[in-house]
N, C-alpha and C positions, 0 to 999 in steps of 0.2 A: 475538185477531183478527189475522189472514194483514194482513199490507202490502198486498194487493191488496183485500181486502175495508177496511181502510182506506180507502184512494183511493177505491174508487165513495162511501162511506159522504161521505169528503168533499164528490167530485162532486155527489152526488145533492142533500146539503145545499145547495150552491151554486146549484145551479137555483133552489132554494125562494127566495135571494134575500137567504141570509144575508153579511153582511158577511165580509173574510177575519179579522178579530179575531176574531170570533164564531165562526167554525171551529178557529180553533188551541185556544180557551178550550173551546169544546164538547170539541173531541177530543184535545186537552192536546196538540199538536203545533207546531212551531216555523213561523214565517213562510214559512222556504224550504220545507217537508215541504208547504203548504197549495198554496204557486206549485209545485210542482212535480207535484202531482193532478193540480191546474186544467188543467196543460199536456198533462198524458199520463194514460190509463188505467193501463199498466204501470209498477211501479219501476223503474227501473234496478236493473240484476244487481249483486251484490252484487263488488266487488274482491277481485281474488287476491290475497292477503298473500306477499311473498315467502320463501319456504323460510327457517326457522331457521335460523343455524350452531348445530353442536354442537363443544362443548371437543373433542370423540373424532374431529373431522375429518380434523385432521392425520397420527393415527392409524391411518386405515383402510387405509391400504398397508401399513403395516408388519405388523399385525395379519392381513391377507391373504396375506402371504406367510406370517405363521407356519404359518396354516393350509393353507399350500398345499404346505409342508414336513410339514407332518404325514402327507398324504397317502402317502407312501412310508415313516414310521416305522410301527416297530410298536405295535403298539397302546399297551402300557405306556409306550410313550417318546411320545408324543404331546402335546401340550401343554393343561393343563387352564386353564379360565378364569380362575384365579389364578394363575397362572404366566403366563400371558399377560400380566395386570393385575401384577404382580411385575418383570415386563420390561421395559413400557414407563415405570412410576416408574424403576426401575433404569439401565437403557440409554438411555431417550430423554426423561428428565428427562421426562415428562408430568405436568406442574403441573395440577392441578382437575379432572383426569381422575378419575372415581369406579368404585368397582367394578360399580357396579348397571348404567352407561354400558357398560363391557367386556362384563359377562354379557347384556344385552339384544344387542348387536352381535352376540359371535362365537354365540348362538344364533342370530341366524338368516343368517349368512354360513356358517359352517361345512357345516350341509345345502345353501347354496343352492355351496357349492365342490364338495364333493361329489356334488350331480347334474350338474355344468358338467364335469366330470374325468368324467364318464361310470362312478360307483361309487356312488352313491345309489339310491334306489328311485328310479323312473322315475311320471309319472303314466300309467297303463297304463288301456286299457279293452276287458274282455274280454268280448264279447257272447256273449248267453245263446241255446242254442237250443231251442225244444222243439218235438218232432216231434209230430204229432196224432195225437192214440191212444196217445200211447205214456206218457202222466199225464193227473190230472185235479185242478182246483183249485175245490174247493168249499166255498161261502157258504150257511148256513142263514139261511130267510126268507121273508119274503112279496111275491111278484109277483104283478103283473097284467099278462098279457100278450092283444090282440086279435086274433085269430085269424078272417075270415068274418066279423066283425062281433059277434062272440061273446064275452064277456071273461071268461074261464075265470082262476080266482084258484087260489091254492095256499101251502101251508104247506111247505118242503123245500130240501133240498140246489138249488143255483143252482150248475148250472155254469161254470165262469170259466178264469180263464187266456188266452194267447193265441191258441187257437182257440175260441171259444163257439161251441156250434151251438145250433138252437132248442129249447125245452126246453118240453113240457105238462106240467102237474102229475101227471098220470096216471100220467106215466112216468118221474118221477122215481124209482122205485122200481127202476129197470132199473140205474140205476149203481150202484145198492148190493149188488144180487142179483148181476151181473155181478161185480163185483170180488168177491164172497165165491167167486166159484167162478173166479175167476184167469182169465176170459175177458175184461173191457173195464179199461183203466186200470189198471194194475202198481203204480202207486207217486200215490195219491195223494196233494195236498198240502194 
């Protein structure tokens, strides 16, 4: 049961005339959870917990430059996640730093350096076009389509894709004869 479905359950209760003891025992809820129905239909939102620190805080400049010196070595010479974690025990005495802490970080700092230096994949979106007539994307099936008032049914090829034109069962037979003889739809899908 939702928090909110709680509270009416209490409210609703409380009209009927029952005591507040009698509500906390029904609904196994404390004194203030019952005053605090009675007063409002809605909970209060739930509180932001403030942000963890992590041991790897102090860390994350140092570990950002590494990676951002890698950027100009060569590939072999680039710094792996254990060497990383090898460096900072080593060089910056990082006490309870762990390596799980190192490989979660510079996984996902390293792409995110990489697209920021403009050398990463890019999110790209490259829209599709398709000309009419020039494919055809067809679903096997049964429609009903009203045509006059008429409801002509069919068993066949449904043609689809981004231009549909209207389609009789009758003639569905034309896309098939059409493409066997390389006059309608080249390539369909």
């Amino acid at each position: 049961m939702s928090k909110v479905e709680l509270y009416a359950a209490i409210r609703r209760d409380a009209r009927t005339g029952m005591s507040n003891r009698a509500l906390q025992t029904k609904h196994g809820v404390g004194f203030r959870t019952v005053q605090k129905a009675l007063a409002s239909a809605w909970p209060e939102p739930r509180k932001k917990l403030p942000q963890r620190t992590s041991k790897i805080d102090p860390y994350k400049n140092v570990i950002d430059q590494m990676l951002r010196a890698d950027l100009d070595a060569p590939r072999k010479q680039r710094h792996t996640t254990k060497r990383i974690f090898d460096r900072l025990v080593s060089e910056h005495h990082a006490v309870g730093v762990s390596y799980q802490m190192v490989r979660a970080y510079v996984a996902q700092r390293r792409s995110e350096i990489w697209t920021e230096s403009g050398r990463g994949p890019s999110k790209a979106f490259v829209p599709q076009s398709h000309r009419p007539g020039a494919e055809a994307e067809v679903d096997f099936g049964e429609v009903t389509i009203r045509l006059a008032d008429r409801e002509p049914a069919g068993v066949g090829p449904l043609p689809g894709g981004p231009h549909p034109q209207a389609w009789r069962p009758a003639g569905s037979h034309r896309l098939g004869a059409g493409a066997r003889r390389g006059q309608v739809h080249p390539r369909p899908r």
